[in-house]
Residue frames as a rotation matrix with the C-alpha (Angstrom) as fourth column:
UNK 1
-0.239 0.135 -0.962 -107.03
0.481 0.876 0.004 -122.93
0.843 -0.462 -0.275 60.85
UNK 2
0.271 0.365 0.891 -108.91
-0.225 -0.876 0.427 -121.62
0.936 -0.316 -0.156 63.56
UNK 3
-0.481 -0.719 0.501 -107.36
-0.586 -0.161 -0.794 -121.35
0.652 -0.676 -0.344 67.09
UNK 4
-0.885 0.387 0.259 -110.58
0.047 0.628 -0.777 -122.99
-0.464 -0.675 -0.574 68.87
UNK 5
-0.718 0.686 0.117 -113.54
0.299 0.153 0.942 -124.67
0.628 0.711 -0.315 68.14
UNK 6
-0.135 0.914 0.383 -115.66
0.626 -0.221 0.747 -123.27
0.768 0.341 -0.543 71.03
UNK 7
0.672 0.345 0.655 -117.30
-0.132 -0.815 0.564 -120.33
0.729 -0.465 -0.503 73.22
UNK 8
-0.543 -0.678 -0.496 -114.34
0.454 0.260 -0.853 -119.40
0.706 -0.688 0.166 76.39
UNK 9
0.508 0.861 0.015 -116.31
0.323 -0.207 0.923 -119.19
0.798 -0.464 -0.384 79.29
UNK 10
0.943 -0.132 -0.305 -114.51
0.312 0.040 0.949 -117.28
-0.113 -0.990 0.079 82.17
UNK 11
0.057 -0.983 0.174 -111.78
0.987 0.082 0.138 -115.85
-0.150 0.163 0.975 80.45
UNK 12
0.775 0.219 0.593 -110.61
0.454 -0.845 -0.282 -112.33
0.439 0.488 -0.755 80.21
UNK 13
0.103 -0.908 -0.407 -107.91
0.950 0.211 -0.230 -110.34
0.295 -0.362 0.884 81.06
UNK 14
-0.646 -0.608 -0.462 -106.49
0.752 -0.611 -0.248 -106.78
-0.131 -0.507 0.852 80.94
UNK 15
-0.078 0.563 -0.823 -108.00
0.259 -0.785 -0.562 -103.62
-0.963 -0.257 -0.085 79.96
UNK 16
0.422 0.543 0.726 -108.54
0.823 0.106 -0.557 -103.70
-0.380 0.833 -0.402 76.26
UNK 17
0.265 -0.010 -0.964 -107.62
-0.062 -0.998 -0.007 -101.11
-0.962 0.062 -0.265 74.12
UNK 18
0.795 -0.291 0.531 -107.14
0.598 0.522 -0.609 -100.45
-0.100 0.802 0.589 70.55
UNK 19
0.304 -0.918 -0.253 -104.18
-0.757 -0.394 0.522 -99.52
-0.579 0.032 -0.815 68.78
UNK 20
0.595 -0.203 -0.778 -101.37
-0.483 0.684 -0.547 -101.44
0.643 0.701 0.309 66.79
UNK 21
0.968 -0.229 0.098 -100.12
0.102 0.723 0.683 -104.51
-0.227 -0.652 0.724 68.18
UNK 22
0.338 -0.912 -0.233 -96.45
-0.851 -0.402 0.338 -104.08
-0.402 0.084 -0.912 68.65
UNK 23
0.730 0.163 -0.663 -94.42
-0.555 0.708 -0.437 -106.69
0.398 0.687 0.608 66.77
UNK 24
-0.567 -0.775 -0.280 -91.80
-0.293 0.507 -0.811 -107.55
0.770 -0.378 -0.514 69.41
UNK 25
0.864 0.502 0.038 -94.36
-0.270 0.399 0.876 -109.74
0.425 -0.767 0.480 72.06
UNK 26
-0.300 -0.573 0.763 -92.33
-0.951 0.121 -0.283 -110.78
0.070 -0.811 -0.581 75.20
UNK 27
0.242 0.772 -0.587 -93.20
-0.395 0.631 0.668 -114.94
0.886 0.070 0.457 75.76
UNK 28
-0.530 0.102 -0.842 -92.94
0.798 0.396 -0.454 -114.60
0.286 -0.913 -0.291 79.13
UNK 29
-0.763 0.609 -0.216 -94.83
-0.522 -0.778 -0.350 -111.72
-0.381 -0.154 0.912 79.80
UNK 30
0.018 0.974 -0.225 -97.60
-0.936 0.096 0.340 -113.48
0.353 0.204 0.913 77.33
UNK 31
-0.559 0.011 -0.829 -96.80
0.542 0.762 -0.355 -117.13
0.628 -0.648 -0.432 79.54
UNK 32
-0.985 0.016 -0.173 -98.62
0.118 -0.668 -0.735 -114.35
-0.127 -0.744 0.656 82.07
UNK 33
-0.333 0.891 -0.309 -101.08
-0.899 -0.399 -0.183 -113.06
-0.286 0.217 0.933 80.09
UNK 34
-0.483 0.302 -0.822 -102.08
-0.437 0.730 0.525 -116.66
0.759 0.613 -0.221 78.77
UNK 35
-0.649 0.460 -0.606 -102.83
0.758 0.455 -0.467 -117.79
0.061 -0.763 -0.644 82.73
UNK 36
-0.698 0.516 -0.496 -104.65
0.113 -0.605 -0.788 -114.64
-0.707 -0.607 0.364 83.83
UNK 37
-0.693 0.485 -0.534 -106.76
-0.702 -0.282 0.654 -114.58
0.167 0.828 0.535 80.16
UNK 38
0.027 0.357 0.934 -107.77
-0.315 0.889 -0.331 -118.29
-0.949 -0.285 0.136 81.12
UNK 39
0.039 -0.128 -0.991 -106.15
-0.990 0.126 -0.056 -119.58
0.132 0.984 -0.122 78.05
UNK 40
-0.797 -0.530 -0.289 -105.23
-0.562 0.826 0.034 -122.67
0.220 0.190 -0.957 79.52
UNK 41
-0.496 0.744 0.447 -108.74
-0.552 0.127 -0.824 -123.02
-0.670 -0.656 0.348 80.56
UNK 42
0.530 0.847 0.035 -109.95
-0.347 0.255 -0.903 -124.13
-0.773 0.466 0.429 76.85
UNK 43
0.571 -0.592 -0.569 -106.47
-0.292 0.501 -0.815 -125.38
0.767 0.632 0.113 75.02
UNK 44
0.893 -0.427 0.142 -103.91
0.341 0.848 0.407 -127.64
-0.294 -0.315 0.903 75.53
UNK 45
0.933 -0.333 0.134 -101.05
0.013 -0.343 -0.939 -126.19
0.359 0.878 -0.316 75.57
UNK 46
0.756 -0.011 -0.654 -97.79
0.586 0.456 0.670 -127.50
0.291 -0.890 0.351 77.61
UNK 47
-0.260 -0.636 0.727 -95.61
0.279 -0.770 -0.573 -124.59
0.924 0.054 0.378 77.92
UNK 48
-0.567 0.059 0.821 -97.84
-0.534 -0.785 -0.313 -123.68
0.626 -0.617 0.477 79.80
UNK 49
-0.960 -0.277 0.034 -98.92
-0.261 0.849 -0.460 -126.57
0.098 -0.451 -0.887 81.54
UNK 50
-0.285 0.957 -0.049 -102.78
-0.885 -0.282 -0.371 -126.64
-0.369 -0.063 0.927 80.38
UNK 51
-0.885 0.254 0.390 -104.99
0.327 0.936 0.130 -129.38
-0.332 0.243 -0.911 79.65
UNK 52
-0.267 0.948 -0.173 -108.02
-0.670 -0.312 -0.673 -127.57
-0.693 -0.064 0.719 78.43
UNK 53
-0.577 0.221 0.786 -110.42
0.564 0.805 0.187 -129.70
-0.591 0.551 -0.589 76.06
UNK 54
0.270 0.937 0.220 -113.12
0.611 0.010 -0.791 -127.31
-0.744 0.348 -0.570 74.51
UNK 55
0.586 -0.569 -0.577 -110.42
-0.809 -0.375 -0.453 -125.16
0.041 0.732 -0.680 71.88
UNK 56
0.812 -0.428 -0.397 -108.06
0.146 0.807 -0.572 -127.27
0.565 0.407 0.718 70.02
UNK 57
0.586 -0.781 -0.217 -104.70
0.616 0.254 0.746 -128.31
-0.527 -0.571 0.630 71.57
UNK 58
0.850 -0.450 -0.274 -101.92
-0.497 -0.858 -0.130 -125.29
-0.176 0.247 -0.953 71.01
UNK 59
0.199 -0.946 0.258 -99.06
-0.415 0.157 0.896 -127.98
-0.888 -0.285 -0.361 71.28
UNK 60
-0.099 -0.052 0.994 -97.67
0.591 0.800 0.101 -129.28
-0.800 0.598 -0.048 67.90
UNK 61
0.482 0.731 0.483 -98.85
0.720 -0.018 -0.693 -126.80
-0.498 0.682 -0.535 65.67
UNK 62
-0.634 -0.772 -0.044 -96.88
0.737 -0.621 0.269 -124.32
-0.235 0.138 0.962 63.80
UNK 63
0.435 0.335 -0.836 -98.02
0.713 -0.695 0.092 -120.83
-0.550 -0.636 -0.541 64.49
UNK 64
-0.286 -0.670 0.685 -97.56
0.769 -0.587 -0.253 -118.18
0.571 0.454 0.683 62.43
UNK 65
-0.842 -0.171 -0.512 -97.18
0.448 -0.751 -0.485 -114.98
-0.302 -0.637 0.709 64.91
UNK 66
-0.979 0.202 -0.013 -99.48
-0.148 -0.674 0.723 -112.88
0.137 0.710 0.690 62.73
UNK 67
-0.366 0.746 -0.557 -102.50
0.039 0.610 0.791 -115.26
0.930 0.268 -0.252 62.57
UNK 68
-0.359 0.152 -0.921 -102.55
0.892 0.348 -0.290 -115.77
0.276 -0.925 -0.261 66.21
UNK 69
-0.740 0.378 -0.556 -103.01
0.100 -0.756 -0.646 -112.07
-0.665 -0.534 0.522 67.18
UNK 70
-0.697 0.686 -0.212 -105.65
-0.587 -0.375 0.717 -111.81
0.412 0.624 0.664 64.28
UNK 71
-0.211 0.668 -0.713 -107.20
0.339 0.735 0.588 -114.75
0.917 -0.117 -0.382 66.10
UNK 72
-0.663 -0.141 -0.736 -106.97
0.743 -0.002 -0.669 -113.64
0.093 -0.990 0.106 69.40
UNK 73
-0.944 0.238 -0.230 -107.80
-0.230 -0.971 -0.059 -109.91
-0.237 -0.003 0.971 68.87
UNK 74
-0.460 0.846 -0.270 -110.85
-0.886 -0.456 0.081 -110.73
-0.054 0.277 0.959 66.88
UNK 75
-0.239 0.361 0.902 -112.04
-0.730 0.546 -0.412 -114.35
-0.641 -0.756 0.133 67.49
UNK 76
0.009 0.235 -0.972 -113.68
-0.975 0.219 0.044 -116.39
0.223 0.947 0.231 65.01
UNK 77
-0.316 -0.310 -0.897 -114.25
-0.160 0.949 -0.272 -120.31
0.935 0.058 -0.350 64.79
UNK 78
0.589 0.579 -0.563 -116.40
0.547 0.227 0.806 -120.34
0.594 -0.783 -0.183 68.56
UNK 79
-0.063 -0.860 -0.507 -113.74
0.868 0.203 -0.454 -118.64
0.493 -0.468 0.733 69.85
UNK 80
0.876 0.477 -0.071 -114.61
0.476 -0.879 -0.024 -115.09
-0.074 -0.013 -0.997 71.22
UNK 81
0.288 -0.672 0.683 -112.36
0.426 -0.549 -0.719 -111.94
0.858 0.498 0.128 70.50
UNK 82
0.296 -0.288 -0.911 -110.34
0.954 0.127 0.270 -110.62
0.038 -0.949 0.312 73.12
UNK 83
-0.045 -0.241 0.970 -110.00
0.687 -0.712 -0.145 -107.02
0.726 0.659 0.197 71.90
UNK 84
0.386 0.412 0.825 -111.58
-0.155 -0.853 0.498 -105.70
0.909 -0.320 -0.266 74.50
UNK 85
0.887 0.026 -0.461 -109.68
0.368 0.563 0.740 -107.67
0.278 -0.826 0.490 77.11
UNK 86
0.219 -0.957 -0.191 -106.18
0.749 0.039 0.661 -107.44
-0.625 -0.288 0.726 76.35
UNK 87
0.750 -0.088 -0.655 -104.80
-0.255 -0.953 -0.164 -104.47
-0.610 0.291 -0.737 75.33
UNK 88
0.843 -0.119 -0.525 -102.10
-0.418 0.470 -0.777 -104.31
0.339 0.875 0.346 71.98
UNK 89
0.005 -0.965 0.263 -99.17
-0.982 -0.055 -0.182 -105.11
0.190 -0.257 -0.947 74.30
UNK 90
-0.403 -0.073 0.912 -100.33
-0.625 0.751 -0.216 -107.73
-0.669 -0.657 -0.348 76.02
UNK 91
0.748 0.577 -0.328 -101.49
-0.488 0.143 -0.861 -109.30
-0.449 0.804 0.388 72.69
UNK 92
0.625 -0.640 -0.447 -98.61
-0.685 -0.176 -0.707 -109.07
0.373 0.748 -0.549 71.18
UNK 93
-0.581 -0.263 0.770 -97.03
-0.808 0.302 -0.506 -110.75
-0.099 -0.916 -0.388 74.43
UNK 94
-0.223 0.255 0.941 -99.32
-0.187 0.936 -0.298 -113.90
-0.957 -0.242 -0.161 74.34
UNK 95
0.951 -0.052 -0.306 -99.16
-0.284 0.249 -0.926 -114.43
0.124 0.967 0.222 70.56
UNK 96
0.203 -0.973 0.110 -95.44
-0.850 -0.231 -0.473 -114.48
0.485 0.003 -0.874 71.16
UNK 97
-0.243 0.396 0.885 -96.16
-0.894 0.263 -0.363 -116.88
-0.376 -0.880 0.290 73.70
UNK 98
0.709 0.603 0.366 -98.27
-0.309 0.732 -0.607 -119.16
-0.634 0.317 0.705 71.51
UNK 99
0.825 -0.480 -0.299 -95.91
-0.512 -0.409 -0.755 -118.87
0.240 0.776 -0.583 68.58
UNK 100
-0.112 -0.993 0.039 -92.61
-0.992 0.114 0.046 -119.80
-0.050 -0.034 -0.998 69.98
């Protein structure tokens, strides 16, 4: 199920890098990285207190950890990849985030 259904205009975040994503994300640290990415800019998602409309709504859905950073990291489904944005911490950190 893909995370969004289209293109995020205006979003990006840290400094990118690869590596492996660590498996202990922080979700507050990625409550951070989700505002400054402009996640809430294109989902719904009320943790974090978004209303976006043009990705699907984040609120309701069970998340598997895993899936998310594969979505995130590498996009898919209109969604663009953030690889180069967020580095694997801060990944790992908003997956966590989404997830809980």
């Amino acid at each position: 199920m893909p995370l969004v259904a289209a293109a995020l205009a205006g979003c990006g975040g840290g400094e990118g890098g690869a590596g492996p994503v660590p498996a202990d994300g922080d979700p507050a640290a990625g409550a951070v990285v989700f505002e400054e990415a402009g996640c809430g800019g294109c989902h719904t998602f009320g943790p974090a207190g978004s209303r976006g409309t043009l990705g699907p709504s984040l609120d309701g859905l069970d998340l598997d950890l895993e899936r998310v950073v594969e979505q995130v990291r590498d996009g898919g489904g209109g969604m663009p990849a953030f690889d180069e944005e967020l580095d694997p911490r801060e990944l790992a950190d908003v997956a966590a985030f989404v997830a809980s």
